[in-house]
N, C-alpha and C positions, 0 to 999 in steps of 0.2 A: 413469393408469398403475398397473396391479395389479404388487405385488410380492410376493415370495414368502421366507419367513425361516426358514433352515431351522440351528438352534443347538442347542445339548445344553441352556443355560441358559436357563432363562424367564426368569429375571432379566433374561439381557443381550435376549433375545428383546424383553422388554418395554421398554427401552431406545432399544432400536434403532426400535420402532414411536413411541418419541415424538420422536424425534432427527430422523427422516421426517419427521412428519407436521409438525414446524417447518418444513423446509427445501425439500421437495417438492409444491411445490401439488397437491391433486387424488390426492395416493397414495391406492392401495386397500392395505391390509396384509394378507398370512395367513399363520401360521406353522405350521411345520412340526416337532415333535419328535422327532428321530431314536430316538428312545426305542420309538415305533411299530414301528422295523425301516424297511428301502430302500421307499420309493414301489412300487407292483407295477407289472407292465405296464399297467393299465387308467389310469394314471396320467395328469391332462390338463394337459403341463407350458407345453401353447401357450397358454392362458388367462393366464400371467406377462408381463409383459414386462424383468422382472428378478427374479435370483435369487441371494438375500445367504447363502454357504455357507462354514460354518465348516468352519475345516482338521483340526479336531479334534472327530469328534460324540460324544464321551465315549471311554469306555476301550476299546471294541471298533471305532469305526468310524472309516474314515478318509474325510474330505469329501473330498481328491483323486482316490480311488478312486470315490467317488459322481460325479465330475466326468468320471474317466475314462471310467467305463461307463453315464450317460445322455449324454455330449456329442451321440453319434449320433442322437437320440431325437428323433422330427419332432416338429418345436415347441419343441425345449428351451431355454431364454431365454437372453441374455447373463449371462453369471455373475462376481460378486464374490467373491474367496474374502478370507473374514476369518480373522485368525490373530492371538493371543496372544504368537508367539513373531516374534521378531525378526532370524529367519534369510533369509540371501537366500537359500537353497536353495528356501522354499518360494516366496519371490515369482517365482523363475524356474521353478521347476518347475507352477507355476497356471498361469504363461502358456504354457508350452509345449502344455500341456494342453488350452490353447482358455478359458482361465478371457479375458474380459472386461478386467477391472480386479483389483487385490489392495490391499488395506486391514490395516496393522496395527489390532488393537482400543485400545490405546495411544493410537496418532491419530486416534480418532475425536471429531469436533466434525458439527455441522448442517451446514454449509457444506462443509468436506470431505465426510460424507457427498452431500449433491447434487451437488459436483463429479464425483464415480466417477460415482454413478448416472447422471446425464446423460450422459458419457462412455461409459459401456458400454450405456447404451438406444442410441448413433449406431454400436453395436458391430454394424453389419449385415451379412450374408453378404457383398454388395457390398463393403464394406470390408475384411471379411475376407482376401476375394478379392484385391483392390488391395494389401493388405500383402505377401499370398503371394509374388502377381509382384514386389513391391517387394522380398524377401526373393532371390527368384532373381537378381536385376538386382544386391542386394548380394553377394550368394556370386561372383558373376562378376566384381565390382568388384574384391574381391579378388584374387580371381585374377588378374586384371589387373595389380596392384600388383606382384606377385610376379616377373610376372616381365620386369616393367617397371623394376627396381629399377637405378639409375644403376651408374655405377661409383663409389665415393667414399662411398657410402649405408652408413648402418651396417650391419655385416655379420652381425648378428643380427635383422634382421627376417624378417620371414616367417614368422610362428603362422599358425596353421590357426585359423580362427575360424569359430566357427557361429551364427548371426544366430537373435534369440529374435523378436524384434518390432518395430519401428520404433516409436520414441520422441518424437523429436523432427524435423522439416525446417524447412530453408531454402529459398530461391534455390537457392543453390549447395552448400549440405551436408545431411547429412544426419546423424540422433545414431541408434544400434541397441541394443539391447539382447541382449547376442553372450555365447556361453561360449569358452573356449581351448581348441584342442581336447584341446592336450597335460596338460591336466591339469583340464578340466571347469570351471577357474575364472567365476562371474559376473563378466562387466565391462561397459563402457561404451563403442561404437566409434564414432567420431566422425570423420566422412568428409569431404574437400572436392573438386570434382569443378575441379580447374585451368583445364579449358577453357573454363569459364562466368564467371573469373574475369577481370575487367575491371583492375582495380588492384590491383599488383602487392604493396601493402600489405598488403591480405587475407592474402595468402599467408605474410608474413613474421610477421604475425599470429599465423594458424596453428600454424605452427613453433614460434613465440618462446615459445607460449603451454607446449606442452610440452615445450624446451628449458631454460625459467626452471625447471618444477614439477620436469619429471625428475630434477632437479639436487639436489633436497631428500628428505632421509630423516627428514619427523616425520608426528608420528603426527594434527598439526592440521593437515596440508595432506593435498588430494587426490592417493592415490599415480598417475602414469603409469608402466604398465607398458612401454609400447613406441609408437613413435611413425616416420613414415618422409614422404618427400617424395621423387614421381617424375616425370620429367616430365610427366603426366596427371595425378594423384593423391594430396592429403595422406592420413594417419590416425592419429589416437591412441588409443590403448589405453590406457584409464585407468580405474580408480577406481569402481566399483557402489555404489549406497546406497540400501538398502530402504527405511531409515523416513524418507525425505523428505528437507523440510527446513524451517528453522527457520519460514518466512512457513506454514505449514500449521500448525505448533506454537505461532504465537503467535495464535491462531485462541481456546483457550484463554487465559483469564487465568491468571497465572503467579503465583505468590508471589517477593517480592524475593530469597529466597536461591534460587531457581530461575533467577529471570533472571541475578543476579551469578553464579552457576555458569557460566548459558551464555556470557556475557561473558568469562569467565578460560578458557575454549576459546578464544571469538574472536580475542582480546588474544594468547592463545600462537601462534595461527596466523598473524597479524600479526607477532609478534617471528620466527616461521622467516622469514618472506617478504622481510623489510626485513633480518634480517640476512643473503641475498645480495642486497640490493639492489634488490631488487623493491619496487611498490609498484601496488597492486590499482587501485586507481582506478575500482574496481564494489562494492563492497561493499554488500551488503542479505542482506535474512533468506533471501530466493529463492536465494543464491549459498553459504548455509552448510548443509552435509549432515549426515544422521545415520545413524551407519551401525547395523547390524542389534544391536551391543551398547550403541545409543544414544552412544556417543561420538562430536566433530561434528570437521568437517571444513571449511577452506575451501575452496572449486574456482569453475573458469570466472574462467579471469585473461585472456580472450580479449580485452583492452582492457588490460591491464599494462604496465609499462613498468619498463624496469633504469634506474637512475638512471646507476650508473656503464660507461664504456665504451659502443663502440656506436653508431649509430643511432638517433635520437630517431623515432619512429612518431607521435607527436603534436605539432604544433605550435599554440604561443600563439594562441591567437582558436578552436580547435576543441576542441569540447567534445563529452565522451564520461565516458559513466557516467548513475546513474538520478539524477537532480534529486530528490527525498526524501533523497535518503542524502549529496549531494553536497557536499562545502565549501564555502565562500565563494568561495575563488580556483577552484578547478576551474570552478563556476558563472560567473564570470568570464571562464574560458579564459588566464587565469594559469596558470605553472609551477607544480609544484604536486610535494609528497615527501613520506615518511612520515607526518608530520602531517597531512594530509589522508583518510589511511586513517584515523587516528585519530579524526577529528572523525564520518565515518562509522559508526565504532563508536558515537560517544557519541549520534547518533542512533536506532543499534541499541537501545541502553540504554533512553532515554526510552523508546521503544515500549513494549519487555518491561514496562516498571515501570507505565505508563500504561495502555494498551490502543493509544494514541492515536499519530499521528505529531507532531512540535515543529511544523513548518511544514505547512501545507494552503494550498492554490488552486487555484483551477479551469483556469489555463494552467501548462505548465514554466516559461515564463521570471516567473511570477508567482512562483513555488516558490522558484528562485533567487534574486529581487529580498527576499524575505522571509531565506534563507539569510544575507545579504549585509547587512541593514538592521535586521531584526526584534530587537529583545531575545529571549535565551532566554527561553522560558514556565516560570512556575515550577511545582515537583509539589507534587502534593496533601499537605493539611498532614502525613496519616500517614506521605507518605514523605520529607516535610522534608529528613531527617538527610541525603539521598542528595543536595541538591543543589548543593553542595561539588562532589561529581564532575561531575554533569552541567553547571555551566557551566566547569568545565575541559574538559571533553572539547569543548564546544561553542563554544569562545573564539572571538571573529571571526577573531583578531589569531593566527596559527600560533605566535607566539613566547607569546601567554599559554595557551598548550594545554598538553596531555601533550607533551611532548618523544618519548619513546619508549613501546612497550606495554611496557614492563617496568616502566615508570613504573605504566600503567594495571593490570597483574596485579598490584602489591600492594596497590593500592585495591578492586579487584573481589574479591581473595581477603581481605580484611579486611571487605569488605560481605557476604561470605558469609557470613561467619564470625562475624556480628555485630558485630565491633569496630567500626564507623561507625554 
């Protein structure tokens, strides 16, 4: 696979050619200094099969501009646009553009870098094409919604939404990457197609899922902008986040007052959720965001549950959530309440502070059996001081845990802060 590296900086040029050459077997490298001036027409961009283009090629040039005017260009490769800044204007305006993949330089690791690359080398016209019609098929959808909308239905939906790219599928849903039209806003649309829905749970799912969030104004939880159910069709309008999330960041080794930072996020976003009542019951690094001024967010509470009032969605003996991250009793299929988000976090923790996860096996219900029976593993003698917290957070027993995350924010913000 020939790649092609086209930066203002040698330095990060140089970088980026050793970051490859770990993680991509077989890469060929060449790079390119905008410093030369634009590639001429004689230029042979089909000899690439990927092409790493910063957003910024010094003080005169702009990589978007370079994207817009060779995209046309027979041969010109799937393209990465790398960026320093942490706006989602530019990670949506790359893609509308026909960029491939978008990479903050921030989050660059080996692994994430092979993750894009291989993603946008399967970035083939054929797919292209497939998202296109996928895109038509979404603008209709909507349409649809609109004006399919019950009686009873809250009476401010219906934004005009313009569909960037398709993100994510299911079965039965689909995730897009959409602006408003009314005000250009980047968000997040997340569809569910009712007719292909078998159980009726799903659906309340759906709902519940941005019923619970909508209801919250903090700044640690995923905002939902707008949300609706018709007879054909859910959708929720929620929440964009350019630089990832945390399982991509912990890719990187972190220093202890880095992790306890991001932990006094998670713990606060924990105290909004539990104080309406909610309790996640998914929690992992994959499910916490970062949005473009790096401050994090929780989201995807699509397995949540209100404690109080209501209809229970989960019942004793069924088990839902990721086995790494899971309690004891959840792993169980035991009731299960805030303190189980808790124990989740003090998973989170270990990780950050480790590299490593507490429990490992090669089956889920091995995973569980270890949750359930295992002594906590103790940390390496330099981070000793810290394991105080981690067998509290990790207690078998829910009553010898944190009781609450306001318990666990003054521990995390005193471990930041040195005091532990």
């Amino acid at each position: 696979m020939k790649i092609l590296i086209i930066d203002d900086s040698a330095d990060f040029r140089a970088l980026l050619r050793v970051q490859i050459g770990r993680s991509v077997e077989g890469a060929e490298i060449e790079e390119y200094d905008p410093a030369r001036g634009r590639p001429g027409a004689d230029f042979d961009w089909s000899q690439f099969a990927i092409l790493l283009l910063d957003y910024k090629l010094g003080t005169d040039e702009d990589g978007l501009e370079w994207l817009r005017d060779f995209r046309r260009t027979p041969g010109f490769p799937p393209t990465i646009v790398l960026t320093a800044e942490g706006d989602e204007y530019v990670a949506v305006k790359a893609i509308k553009l026909g960029a491939a993949e978008y990479i903050n330089k921030k989050d660059l690791t080996p692994n994430r870098l092979k993750e894009v690359i291989l993603a946008a080398a399967d970035y083939s016209e054929e797919k292209q094409a497939r998202q296109q019609a996928t895109m038509s098929k979404a603008d209709a959808l909507v349409h649809r919604i609109l004006q399919e909308r019950e009686q009873g239905t809250r009476e401010d939906l219906g934004q005009d939404y313009k569909f960037v790219r398709l993100i994510g599928q299911g079965a039965m849903s689909q995730v897009f990457l959409a602006e408003r039209g009314s005000d250009g806003l980047s968000l997040v649309l997340k569809t569910l197609d009712l007719t292909t829905v078998t159980d009726s749970t799903l659906i309340d799912r759906f709902i519940q899922e941005a019923e619970m969030i909508a209801s919250l104004n903090s700044p640690f939880v995923v905002k939902i902008y707008e949300y609706g159910l018709t007879r054909k069709f859910g959708f929720i309008a929620m929440e964009f986040f350019p630089r990832g999330d945390l399982k991509q960041r912990m890719e990187r080794r972190l220093t202890p007052d880095v992790a306890f930072s991001y932990m006094s996020y998670i713990a606060h976003g924990l105290e909004a959720i539990h104080g309406i009542g909610i309790v996640h019951r998914d929690l992992k690094p994959a499910n916490i965001m970062f949005r473009g001024d790096d401050t994090m967010a929780l989201a995807d509470f699509g397995i949540s549950k209100k404690m109080q009032g209501g209809s229970d969605l989960t019942t004793i003996g069924q088990i839902l959530g990721t086995p790494h991250y899971m309690s004891p009793e959840q792993g169980e299929g035991k009731p299960v309440d805030f303190r189980s988000d808790l124990y989740g976090a003090g998973i989170i923790l270990y990780e950050l502070l480790t590299g490593q996860k507490p429990f490992t096996a090669s089956t889920p219900a091995a995973v569980i059996y270890q949750h359930v029976h295992t002594e906590i593993p103790r940390l390496p003698l330099p981070l000793s001081r810290y394991q105080q917290i981690v067998d509290r957070a990790l207690a078998k027993d829910p009553a010898s845990r944190y009781q609450t995350a306001r318990e666990m924010i003054i521990d995390f913000e005193a471990a930041e802060q040195g005091r532990i």
